[in-house]
C-alpha positions as a Python dict, from the first residue, in 0.01 Angstrom:
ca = {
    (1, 'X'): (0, 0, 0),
    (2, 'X'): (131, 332, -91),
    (3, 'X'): (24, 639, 110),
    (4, 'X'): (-238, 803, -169),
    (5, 'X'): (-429, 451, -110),
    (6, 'X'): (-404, 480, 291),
    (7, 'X'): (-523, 841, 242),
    (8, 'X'): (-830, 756, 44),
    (9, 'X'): (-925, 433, 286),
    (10, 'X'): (-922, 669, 568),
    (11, 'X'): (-1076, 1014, 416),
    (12, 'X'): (-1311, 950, 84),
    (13, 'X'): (-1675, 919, 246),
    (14, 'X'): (-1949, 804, 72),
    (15, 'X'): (-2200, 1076, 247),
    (16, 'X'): (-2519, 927, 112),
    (17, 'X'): (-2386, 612, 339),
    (18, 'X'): (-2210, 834, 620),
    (19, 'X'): (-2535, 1004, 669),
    (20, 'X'): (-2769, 688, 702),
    (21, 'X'): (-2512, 508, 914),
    (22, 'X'): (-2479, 838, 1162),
    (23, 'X'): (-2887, 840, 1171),
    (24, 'X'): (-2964, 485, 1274),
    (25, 'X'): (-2711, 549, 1541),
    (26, 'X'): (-2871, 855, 1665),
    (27, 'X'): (-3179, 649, 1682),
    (28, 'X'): (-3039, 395, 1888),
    (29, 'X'): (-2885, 638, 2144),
    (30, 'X'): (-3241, 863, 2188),
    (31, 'X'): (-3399, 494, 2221),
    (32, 'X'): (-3149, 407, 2479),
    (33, 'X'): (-3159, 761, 2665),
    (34, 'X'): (-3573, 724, 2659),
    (35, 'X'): (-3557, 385, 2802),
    (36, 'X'): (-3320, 496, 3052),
    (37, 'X'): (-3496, 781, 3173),
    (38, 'X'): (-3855, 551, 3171),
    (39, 'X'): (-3708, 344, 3399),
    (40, 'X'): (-3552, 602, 3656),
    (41, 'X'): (-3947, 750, 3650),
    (42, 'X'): (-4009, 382, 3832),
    (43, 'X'): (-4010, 380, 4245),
    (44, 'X'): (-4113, 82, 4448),
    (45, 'X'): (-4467, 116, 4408),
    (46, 'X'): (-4460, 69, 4028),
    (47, 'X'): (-4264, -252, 4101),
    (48, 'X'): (-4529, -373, 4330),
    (49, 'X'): (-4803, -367, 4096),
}
């Protein structure tokens, strides 16, 4: 490998792809913070139902 192909491994983006990669990952972290802050809402009382 010479460096121009190292360069373009590490820096040529496909955006189209970048962009729906960095979106189903923002999805999954606000699904994760949501379902983390649902269950801190609990106390005792909504476990003994």
């Amino acid at each position: 490998m010479n460096l121009s192909s190292l360069l373009s491994e590490t820096e040529d983006v496909d955006l189209a792809e970048a962009i729906t990669v960095y979106n189903s990952q923002e999805i999954a972290y606000r699904a994760a913070m949501q379902t983390a802050a649902d269950v801190l809402k609990l106390n005792i009382m909504d476990y003994l139902r």
